[in-house]
N, C-alpha and C positions, 0 to 999 in steps of 0.2 A: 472451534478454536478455544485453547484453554485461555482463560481470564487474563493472565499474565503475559501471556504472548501477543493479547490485545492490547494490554496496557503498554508494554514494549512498543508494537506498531503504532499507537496513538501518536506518544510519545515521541517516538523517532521521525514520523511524520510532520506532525506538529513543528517540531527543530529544522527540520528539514524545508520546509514553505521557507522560514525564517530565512535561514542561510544559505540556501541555494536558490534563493530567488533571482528569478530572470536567466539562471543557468540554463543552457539545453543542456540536456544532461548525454544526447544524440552526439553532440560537437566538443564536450567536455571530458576528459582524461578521467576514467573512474579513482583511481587515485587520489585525484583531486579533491573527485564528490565523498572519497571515503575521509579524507583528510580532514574535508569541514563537518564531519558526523563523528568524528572521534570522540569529540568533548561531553554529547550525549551519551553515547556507548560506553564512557568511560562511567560518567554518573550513574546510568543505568548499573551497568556492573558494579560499582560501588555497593547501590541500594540494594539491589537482589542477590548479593552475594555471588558472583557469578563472574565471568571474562568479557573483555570487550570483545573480543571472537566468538563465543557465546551469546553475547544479547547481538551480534550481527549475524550472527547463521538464524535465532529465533526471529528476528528483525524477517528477511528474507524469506523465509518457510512463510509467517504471517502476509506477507505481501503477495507470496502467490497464492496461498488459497483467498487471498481478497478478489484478488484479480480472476483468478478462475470463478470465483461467486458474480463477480460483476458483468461478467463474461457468457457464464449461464444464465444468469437473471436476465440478460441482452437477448441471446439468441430465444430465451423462452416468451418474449416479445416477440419475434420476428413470424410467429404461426398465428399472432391475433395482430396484424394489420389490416388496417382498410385498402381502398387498392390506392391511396395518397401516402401513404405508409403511415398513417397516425394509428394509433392503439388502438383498439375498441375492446372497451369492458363487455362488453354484449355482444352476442351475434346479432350481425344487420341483415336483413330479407331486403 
């Protein structure tokens, strides 16, 4: 992921814990959640010269391949469990 598209996803994240706290975002109207993220997108696009539709599609793109990383990084767990299912750094005999 390029540098700026992390800084974006930081960024927007970060705003985001803030102002959508305690929101399910499951029960909550995406509208809504895009509505309380404007004011970041908007700043972001300010700074980087760029559209608030632009740092929300970069926003987006970065959150999936987070999620796909967090997601690999999980299942590449799942072939070194114990039979408790706790991790093991070493093979156990």
């Amino acid at each position: 992921m390029e540098k700026e598209d992390q800084y974006i996803y930081e960024k927007v994240s970060e705003y985001a814990d803030k102002v959508l706290d305690g929101i399910d975002p499951q029960k909550v109207q995406v509208s809504f959640q895009l509505d309380k993220l404007k004011p970041i997108m908007s700043s972001l696009a300010l700074e980087l010269k760029s559209t608030p539709e632009d740092i929300f599609i970069r926003y987006m793109d970065a959150a999936s391949f987070m999620s796909a990383e967090s997601e690999k990084k999980f299942q590449s767990t799942l072939g070194h469990m114990d039979k408790y299912g706790d991790y093991m750094e070493f093979e156990q005999f």
